[in-house]
C-alpha positions as a Markdown table, in Angstrom:
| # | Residue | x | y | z |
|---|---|---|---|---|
| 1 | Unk | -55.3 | -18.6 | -2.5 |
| 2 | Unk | -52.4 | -19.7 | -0.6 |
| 3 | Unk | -52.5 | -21.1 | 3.4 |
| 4 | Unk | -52.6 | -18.1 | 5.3 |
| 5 | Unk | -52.7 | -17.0 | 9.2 |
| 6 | Unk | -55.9 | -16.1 | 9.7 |
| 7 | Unk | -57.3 | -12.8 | 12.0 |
| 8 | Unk | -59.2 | -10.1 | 12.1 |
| 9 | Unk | -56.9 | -7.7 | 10.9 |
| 10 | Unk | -55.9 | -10.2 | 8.0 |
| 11 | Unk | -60.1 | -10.4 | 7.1 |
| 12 | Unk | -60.2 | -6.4 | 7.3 |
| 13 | Unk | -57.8 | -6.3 | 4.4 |
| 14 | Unk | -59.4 | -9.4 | 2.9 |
| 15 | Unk | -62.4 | -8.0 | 2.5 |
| 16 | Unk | -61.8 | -4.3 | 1.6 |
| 17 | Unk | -63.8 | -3.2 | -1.2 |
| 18 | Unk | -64.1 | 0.0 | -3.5 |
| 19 | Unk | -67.4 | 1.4 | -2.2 |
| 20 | Unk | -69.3 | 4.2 | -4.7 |
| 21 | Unk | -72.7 | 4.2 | -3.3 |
| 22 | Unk | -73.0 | 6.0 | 0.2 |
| 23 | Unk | -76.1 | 6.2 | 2.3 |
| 24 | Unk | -76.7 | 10.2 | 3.0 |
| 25 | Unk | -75.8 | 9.9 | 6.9 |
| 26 | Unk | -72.7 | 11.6 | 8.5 |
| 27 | Unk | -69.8 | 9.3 | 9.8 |
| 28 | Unk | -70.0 | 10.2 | 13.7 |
| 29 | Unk | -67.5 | 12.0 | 15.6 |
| 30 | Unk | -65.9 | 9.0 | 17.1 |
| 31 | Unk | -65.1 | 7.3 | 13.7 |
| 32 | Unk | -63.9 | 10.4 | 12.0 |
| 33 | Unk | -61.5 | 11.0 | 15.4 |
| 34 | Unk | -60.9 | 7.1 | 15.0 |
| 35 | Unk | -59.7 | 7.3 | 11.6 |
| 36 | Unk | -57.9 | 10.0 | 12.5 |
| 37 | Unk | -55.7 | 8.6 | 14.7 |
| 38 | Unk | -55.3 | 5.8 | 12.5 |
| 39 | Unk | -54.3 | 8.3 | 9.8 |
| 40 | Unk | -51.6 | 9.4 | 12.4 |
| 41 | Unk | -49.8 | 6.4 | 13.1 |
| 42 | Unk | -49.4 | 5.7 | 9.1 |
| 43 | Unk | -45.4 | 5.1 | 8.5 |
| 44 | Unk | -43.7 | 7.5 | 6.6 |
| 45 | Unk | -39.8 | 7.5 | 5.1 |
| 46 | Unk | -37.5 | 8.2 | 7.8 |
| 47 | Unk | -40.4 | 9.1 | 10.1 |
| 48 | Unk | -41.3 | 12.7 | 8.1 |
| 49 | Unk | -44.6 | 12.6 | 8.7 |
| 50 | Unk | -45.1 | 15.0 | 5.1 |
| 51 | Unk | -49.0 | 14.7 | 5.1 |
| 52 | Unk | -51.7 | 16.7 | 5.6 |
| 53 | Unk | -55.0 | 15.9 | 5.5 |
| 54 | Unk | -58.6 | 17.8 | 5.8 |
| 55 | Unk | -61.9 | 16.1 | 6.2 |
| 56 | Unk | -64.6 | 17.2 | 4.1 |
| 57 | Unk | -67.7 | 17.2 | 5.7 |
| 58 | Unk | -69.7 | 20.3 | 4.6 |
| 59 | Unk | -71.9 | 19.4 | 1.9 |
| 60 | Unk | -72.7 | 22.4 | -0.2 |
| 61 | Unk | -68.5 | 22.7 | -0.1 |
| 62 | Unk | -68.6 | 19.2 | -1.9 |
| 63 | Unk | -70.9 | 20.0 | -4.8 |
| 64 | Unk | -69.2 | 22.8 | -5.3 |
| 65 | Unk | -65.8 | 21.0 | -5.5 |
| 66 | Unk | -67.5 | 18.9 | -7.9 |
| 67 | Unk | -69.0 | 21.7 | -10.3 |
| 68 | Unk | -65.4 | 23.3 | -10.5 |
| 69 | Unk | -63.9 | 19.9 | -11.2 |
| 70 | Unk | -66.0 | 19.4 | -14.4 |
| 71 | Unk | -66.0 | 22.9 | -15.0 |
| 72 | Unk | -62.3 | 22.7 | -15.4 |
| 73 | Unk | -61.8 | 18.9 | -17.1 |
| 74 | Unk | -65.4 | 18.7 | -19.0 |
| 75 | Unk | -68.7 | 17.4 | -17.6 |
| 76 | Unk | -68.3 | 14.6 | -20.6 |
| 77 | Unk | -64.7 | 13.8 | -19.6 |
| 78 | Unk | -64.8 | 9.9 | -18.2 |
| 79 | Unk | -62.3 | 10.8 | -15.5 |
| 80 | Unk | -63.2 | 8.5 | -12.8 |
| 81 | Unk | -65.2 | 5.4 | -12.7 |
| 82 | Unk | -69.3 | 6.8 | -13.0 |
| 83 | Unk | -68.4 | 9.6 | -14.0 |
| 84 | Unk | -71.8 | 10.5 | -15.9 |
| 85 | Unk | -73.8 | 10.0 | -12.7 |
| 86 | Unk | -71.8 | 10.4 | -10.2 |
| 87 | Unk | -69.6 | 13.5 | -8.6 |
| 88 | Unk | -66.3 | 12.5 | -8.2 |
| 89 | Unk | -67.0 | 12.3 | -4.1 |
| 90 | Unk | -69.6 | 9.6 | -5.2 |
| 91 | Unk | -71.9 | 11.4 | -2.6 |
| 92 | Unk | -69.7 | 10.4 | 0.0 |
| 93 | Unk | -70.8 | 12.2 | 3.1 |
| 94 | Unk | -66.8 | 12.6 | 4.0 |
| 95 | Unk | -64.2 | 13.8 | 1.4 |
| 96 | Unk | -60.8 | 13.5 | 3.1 |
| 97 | Unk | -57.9 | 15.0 | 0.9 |
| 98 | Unk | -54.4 | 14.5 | 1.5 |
| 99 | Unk | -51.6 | 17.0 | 1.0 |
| 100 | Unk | -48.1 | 17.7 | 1.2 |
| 101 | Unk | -45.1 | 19.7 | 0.8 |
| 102 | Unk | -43.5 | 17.4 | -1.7 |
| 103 | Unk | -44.5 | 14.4 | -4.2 |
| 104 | Unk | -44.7 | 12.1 | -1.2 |
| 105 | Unk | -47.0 | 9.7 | -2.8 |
| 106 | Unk | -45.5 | 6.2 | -1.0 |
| 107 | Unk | -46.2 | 8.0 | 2.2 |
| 108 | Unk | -50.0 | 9.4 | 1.0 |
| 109 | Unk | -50.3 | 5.3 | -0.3 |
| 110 | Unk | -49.3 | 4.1 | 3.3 |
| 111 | Unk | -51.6 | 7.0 | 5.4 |
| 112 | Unk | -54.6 | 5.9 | 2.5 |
| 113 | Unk | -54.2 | 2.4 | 3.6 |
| 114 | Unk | -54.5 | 2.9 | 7.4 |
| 115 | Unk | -57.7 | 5.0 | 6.8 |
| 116 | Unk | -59.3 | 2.2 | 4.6 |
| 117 | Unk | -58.4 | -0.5 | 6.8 |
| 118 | Unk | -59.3 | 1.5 | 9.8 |
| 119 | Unk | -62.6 | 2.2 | 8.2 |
| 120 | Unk | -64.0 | -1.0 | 7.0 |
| 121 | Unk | -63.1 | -2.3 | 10.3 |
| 122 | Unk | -65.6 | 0.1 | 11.8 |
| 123 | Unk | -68.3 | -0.1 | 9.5 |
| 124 | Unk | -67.2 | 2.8 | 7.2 |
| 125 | Unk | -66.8 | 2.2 | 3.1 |
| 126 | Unk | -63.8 | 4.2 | 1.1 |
| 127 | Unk | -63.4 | 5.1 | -2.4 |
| 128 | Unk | -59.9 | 6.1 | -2.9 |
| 129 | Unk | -59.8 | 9.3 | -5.8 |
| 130 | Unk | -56.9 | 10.4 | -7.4 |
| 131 | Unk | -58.6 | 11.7 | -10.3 |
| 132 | Unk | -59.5 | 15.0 | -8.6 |
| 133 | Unk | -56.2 | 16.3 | -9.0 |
| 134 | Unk | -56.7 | 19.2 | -11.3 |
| 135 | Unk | -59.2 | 20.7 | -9.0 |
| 136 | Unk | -56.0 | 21.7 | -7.3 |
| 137 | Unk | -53.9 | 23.0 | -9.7 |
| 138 | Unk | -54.0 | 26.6 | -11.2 |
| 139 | Unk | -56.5 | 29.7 | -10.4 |
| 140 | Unk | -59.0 | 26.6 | -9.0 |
| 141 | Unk | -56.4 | 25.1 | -7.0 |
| 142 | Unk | -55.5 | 28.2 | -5.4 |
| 143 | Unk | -58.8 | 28.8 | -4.8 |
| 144 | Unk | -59.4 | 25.4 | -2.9 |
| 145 | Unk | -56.1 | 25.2 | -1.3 |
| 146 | Unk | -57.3 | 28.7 | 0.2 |
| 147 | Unk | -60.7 | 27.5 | 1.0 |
| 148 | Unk | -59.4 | 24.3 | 3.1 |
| 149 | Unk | -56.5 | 26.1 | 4.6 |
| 150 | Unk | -53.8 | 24.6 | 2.8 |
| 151 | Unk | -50.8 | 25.9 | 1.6 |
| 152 | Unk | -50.4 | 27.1 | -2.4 |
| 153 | Unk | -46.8 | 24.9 | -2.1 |
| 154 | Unk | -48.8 | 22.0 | -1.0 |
| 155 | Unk | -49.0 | 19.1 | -3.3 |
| 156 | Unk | -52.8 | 17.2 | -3.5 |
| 157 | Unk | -51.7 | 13.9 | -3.2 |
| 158 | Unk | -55.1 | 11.5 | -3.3 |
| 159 | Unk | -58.6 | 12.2 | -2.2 |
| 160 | Unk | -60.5 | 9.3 | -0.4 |
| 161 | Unk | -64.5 | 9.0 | 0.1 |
| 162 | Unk | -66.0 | 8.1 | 3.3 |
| 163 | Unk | -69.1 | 7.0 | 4.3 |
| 164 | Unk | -71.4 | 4.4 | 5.3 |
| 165 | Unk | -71.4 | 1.5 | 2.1 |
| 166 | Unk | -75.1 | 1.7 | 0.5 |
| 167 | Unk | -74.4 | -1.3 | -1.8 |
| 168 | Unk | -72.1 | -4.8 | -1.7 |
| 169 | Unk | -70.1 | -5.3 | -4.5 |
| 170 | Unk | -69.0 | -8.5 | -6.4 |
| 171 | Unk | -65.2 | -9.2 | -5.8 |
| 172 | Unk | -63.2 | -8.4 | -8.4 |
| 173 | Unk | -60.0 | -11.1 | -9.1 |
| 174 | Unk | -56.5 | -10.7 | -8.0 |
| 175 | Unk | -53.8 | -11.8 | -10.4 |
| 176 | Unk | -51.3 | -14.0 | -7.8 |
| 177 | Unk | -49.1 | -14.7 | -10.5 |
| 178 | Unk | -47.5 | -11.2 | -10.2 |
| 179 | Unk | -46.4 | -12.7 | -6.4 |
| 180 | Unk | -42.9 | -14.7 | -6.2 |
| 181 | Unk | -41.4 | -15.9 | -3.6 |
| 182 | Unk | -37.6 | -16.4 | -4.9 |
| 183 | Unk | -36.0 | -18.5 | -1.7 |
């Protein structure tokens, strides 16, 4: 790796890692209002502000979520990394979703980031899901986007798993030849 500036910020990012195995406990009110205001501040082009996101935190709402995801893409579809044992919350005791008006997916990139960096910084692990996207499209979509209070013009943009980290993964390699520096 090259010479870097080194702080705690910096070793947040550093050490951000896909997490998939949750212990069963609730995030507490602080760190969801703490992520939240993270989530907040998250840049956006030319200051929009197009997201919206809701916090999934009810835990019968999740598994069924789940059951009308693989009851509309297959419960033998390998749409998201454990797929065969796990839902596609991974068991996550927080599911936030992001929406918005349009196919702002830079600025749902840049409010993801802020939320996973906020939250490994305070303990918290994060999955981030895209898959899930046909749960909100069509007769289920409208369904959930009704449910969660969203919408039907409203565009699911990524879904993100939160919850306290119940295992350590290995570190997977970064490629730093895709990096240039052209001076």
């Amino acid at each position: 790796m090259r010479e870097i500036i080194e702080n705690p910020v910096v070793e947040e990012i550093l050490t951000r890692q896909t997490i998939r195995t949750f212990t069963p406990e609730q995030i507490t009110e602080k760190e969801l209002n703490t992520l939240i205001a993270c989530a907040i501040k998250a840049p956006s082009g030319r200051n929009s502000q197009p997201c919206n996101v809701r916090f999934v935190q009810n835990a019968e709402m999740l598994k069924e979520m789940n059951i009308d995801f693989k009851n509309k893409i297959g419960w033998d579809t390998p749409a998201y990394t454990r797929w065969d044992t796990d839902p596609f919350y991974h068991d996550s005791p927080t599911f936030a979703v992001i929406f918005a008006e349009n196919k702002s997916y830079m600025d749902a990139g840049l409010m993801t980031e802020n939320i996973c960096v906020a939250a490994k910084a305070i303990g918290l692990g994060t999955c981030i899901v895209a898959s899930v996207a046909p749960l909100f499209e069509g007769e289920t979509g409208a369904k959930w986007k009704e449910k969660l209070n969203v919408p039907e013009q409203w565009e699911f943009l990524i879904g993100i798993c939160i919850g306290y980290p119940a295992e350590k993964p290995e570190y997977k390699p970064r490629d730093e030849s895709k990096f240039i520096v052209i001076k």
